[in-house]
C-alpha positions as CSV (number, residue, x, y, z in Angstrom):
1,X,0.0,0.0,0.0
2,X,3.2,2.5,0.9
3,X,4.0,2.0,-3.0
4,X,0.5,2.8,-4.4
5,X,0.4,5.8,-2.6
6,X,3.9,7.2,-3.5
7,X,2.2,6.1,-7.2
8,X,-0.7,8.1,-7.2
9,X,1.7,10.8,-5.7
10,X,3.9,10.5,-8.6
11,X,0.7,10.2,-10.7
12,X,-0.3,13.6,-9.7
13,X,2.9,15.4,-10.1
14,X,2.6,14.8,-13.7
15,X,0.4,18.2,-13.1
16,X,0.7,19.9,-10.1
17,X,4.3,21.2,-9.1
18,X,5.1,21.5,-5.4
19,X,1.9,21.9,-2.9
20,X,2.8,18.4,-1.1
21,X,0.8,19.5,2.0
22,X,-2.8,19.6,-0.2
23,X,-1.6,16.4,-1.6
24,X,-1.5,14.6,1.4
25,X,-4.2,16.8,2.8
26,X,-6.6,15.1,0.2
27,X,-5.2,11.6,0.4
28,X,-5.9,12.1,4.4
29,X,-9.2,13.3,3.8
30,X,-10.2,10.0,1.6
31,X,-8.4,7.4,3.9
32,X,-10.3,9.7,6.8
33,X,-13.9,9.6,5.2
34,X,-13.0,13.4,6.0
35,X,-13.8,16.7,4.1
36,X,-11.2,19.5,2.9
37,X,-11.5,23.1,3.6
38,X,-8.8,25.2,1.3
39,X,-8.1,28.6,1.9
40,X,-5.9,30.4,-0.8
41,X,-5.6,32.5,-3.4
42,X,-6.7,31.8,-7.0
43,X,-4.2,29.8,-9.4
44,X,-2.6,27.4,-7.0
45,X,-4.0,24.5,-8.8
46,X,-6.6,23.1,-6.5
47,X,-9.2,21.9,-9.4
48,X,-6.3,20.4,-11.1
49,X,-5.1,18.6,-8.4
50,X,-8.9,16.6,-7.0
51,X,-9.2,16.2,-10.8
52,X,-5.8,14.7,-11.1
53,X,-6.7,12.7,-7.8
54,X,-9.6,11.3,-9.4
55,X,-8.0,10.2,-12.4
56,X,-5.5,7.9,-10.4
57,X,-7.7,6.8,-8.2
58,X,-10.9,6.0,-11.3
59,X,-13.3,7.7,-9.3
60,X,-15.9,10.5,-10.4
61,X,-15.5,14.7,-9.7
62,X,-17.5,17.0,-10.2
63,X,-17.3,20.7,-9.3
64,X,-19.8,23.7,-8.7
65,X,-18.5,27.4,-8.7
66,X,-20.4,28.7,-5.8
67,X,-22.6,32.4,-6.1
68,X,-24.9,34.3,-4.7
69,X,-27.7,33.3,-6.5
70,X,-27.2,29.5,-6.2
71,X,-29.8,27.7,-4.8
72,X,-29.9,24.1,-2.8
73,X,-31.3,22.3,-5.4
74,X,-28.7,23.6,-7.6
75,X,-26.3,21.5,-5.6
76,X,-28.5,18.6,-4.3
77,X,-31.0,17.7,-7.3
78,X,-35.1,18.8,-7.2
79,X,-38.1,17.1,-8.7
80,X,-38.7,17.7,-12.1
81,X,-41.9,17.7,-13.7
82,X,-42.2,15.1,-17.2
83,X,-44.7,16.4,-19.3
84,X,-45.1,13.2,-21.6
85,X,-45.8,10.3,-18.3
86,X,-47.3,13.4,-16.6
87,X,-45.2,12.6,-13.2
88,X,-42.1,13.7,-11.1
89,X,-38.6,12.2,-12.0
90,X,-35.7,13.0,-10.0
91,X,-32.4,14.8,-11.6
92,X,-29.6,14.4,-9.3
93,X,-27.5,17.5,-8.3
94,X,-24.0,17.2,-8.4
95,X,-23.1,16.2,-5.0
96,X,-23.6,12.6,-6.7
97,X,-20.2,11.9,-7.2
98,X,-16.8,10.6,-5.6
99,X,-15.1,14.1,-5.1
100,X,-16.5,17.3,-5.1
101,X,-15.0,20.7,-5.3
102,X,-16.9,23.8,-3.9
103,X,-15.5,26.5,-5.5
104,X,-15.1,29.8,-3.6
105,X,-18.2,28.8,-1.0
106,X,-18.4,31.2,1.0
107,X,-20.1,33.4,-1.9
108,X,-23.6,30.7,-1.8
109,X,-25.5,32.1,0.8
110,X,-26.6,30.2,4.0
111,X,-29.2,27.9,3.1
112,X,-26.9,26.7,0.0
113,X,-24.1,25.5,2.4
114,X,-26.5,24.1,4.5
115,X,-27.6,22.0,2.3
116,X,-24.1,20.9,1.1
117,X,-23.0,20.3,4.5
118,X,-26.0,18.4,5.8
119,X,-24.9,15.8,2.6
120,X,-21.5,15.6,3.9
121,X,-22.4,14.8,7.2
122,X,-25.0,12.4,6.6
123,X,-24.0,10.8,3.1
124,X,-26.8,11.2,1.9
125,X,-29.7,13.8,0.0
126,X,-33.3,13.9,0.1
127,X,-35.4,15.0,-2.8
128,X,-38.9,15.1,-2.1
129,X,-40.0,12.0,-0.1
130,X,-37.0,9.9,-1.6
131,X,-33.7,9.9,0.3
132,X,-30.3,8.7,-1.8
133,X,-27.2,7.3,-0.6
134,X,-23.9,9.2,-1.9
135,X,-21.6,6.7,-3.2
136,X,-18.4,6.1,-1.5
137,X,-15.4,7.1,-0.7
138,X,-17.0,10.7,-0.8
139,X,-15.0,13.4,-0.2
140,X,-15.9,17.6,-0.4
141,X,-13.1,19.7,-0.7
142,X,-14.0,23.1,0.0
143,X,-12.1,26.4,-1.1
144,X,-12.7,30.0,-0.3
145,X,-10.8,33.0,-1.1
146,X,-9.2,35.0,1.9
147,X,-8.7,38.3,-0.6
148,X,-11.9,39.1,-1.5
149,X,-14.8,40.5,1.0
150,X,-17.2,41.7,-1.4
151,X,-20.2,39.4,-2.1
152,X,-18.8,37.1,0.4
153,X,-20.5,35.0,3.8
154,X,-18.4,33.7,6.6
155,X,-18.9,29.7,7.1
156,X,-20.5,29.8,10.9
157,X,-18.2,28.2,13.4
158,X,-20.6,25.6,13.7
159,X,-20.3,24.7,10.0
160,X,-16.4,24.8,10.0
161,X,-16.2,22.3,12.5
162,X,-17.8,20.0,9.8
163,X,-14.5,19.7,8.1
164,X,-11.7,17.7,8.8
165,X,-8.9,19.5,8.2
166,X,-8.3,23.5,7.0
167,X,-5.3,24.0,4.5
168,X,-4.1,27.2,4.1
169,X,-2.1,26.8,0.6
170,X,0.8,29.2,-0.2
171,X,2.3,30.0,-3.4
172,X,4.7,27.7,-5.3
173,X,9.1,28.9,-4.9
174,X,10.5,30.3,-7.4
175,X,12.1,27.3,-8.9
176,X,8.7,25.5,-8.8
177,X,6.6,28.2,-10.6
178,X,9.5,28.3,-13.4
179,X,8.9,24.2,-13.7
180,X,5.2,25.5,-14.0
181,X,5.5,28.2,-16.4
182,X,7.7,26.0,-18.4
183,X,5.5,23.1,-18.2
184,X,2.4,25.1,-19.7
185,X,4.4,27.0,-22.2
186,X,5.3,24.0,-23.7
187,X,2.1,22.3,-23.5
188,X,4.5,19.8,-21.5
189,X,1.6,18.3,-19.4
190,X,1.6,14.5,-18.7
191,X,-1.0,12.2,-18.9
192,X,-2.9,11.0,-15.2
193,X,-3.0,7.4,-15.4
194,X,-5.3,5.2,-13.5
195,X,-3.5,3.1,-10.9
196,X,-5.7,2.5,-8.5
197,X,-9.3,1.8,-7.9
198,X,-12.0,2.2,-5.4
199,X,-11.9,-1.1,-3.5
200,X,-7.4,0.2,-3.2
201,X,-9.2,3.0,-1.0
202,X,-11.1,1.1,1.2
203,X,-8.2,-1.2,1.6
204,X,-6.5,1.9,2.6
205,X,-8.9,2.8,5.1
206,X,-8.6,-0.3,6.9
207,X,-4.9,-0.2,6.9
208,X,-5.1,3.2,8.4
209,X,-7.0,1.7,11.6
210,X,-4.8,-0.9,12.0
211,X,-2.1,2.3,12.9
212,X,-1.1,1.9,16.6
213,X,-1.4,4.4,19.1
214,X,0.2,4.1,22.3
215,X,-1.7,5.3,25.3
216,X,0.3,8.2,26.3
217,X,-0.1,9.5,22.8
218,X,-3.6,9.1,22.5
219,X,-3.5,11.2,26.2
220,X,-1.8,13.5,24.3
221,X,-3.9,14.1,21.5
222,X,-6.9,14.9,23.7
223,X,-4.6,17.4,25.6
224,X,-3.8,19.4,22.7
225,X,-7.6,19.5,22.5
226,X,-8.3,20.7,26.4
227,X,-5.2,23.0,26.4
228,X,-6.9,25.6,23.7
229,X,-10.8,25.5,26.1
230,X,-8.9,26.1,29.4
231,X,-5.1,27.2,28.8
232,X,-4.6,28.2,32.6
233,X,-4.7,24.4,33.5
234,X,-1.4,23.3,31.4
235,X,0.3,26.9,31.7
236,X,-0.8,28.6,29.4
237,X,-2.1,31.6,31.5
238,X,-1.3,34.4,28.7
239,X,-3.5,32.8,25.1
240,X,-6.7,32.8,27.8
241,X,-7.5,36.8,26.6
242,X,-7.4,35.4,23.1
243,X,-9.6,32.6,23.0
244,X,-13.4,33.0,23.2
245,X,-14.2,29.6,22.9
246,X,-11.8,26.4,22.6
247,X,-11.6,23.4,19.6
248,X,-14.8,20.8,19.6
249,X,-14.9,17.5,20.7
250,X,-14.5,16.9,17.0
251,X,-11.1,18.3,17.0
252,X,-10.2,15.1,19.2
253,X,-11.7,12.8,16.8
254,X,-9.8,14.0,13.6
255,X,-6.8,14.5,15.2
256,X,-6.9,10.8,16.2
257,X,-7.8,10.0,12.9
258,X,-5.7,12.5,11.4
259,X,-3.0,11.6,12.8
260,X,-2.8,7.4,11.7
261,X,-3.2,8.7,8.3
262,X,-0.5,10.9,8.5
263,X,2.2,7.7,10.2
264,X,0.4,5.9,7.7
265,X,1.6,7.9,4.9
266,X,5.1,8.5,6.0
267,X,5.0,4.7,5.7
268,X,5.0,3.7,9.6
269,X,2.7,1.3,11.4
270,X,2.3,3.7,14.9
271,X,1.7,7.2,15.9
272,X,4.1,9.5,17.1
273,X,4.1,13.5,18.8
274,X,5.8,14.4,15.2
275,X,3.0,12.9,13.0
276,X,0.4,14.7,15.9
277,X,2.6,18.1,15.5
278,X,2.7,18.1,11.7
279,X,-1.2,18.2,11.3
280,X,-2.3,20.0,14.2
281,X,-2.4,23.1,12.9
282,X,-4.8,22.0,10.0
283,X,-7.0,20.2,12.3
284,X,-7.9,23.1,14.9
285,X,-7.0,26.1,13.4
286,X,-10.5,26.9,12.1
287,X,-12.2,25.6,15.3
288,X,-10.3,28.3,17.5
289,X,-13.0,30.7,17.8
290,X,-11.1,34.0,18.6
291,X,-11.8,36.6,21.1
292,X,-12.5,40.4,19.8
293,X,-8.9,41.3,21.7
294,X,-6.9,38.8,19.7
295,X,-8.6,40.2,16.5
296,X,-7.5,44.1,17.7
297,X,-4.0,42.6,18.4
298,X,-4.1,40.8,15.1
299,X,-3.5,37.0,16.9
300,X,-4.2,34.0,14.5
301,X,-5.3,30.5,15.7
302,X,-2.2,29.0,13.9
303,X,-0.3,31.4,16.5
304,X,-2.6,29.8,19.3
305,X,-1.8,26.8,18.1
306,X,2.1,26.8,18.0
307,X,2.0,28.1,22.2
308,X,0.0,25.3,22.6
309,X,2.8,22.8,21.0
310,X,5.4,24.1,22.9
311,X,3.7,23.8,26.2
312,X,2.0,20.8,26.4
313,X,4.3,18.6,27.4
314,X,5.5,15.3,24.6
315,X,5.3,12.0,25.9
């Protein structure tokens, strides 16, 4: 399994130069049964690369450019009136697929990501008085764009906390947006192969629970967790003023499972502090709700975050 991932890695890079962390990110996310939230500006190949992914991997994507005037059953499906058997038929919206990309959606209005997130919570859409099943692995990656305000509404806290994991993707080095420029001047693109298949996944999955984590680590996950609702208690006395209210009980849950994906990938058969360090940030950051003072002072959860790494002690 090690080698079909670094396969579908090298299957991917055929397109996408650099951006290793939303690689991984996404292969986490699938061997999770967890969803992707991307923050980052346009251009840094994020519908090249879940297309790329779904290539390899033979399974179905689909993506929706999300605007103001989008409606549920834009993403979801409605009934639709047949003229000729004078009945209802069903048209399927979009979310019927393997992977999803959201485009931008924090621009669809409340009652549109309500709708998407209720499907990626439950697996699972209702039209009418019919309920359907999503077909798995299903996996949403979400992106919004932290440049633009205009036309734009904020994902409530309670909806972030829907998603596994929150990449915030850079831009490429210099060296690698030569390779890029190069690549596309020359029409110098290769070729996504299909390497893998669905069942591959799910025998992914299972490999990923079979990750061990000792005790003392899983103590420590859970920790991590605690030290961002009540700082004081593992000496932390001076982040309290910026945190109005600490990560979910879901941050403990993908961590954990975060956490075996990421040993898993790195091609190791336990858990270690490192593998809980290197994803932390993505996990909580965007379930840090921040107080109004550490907005005035300009204090990001990542900040948060890093105190809480270097104070909680590592088994």
């Amino acid at each position: 399994m090690a080698e079909l991932i670094e396969k579908i890695r090298t299957e991917i890079k055929k397109v996408v130069v650099g951006q290793e962390k939303m690689i991984d990110g996404l292969l986490i996310g699938l061997a999770c049964d967890g969803h992707i939230l991307l923050e980052g500006v346009p251009g840094l190949a994020k519908t090249t690369t879940v297309n790329a992914l779904s290539k390899a991997l033979g399974l179905t994507f689909k993506r929706v450019q999300f605007t103001p005037d989008l409606l549920p059953s834009d993403i979801i499906g409605a009934e639709i009136y047949d003229p000729k058997n004078n009945s209802f038929k069903i048209k399927q919206g979009p979310v019927f697929t393997n992977l999803l990309l959201a485009d931008e959606i924090n621009r669809a209005p409340a009652k549109v990501q309500s709708a998407l997130l209720e499907v990626m919570q439950e697996r699972q859409v209702t039209i009418g008085e019919e309920s359907f099943a999503i077909d798995l692995p299903f996996l949403v990656m979400a992106t919004q764009n932290p440049v633009e305000q205009e036309g734009a509404y904020n994902l409530p806290e309670a909806q972030l906390d829907r998603f596994m994991m929150k990449l915030v993707v850079g831009y490429n080095t210099p060296e690698e947006e030569l390779e890029i420029a190069r690549r596309v001047a020359n029409d110098a693109l290769g070729e996504v192969q299909e390497i893998a298949s669905k069942e591959d996944i799910f025998a992914i999955k299972e490999a990923v629970k079979a990750v061990h984590i000792d005790e003392e680590v899983e103590k420590y996950i859970v920790d991590l967790v605690f030290a961002t609702r009540e700082p004081a208690k593992y000496g932390l006395e001076g982040i309290e003023k910026w945190i109005m209210y600490g990560a979910s009980p879901r941050a403990s849950i993908d961590l954990y499972k975060a956490s075996r994906a990421q040993a898993y990938l790195r091609g190791k058969d336990f858990v270690s502090p490192v593998d809980i360090a290197y994803i932390a940030k993505e996990v909580l950051r965007h379930r840090i709700i921040l107080s109004y003072e550490a907005e005035a002072e300009e204090i990001s959860s990542d900040l948060i975050v890093d105190k809480v790494l270097q104070t909680v002690p590592i088994p």
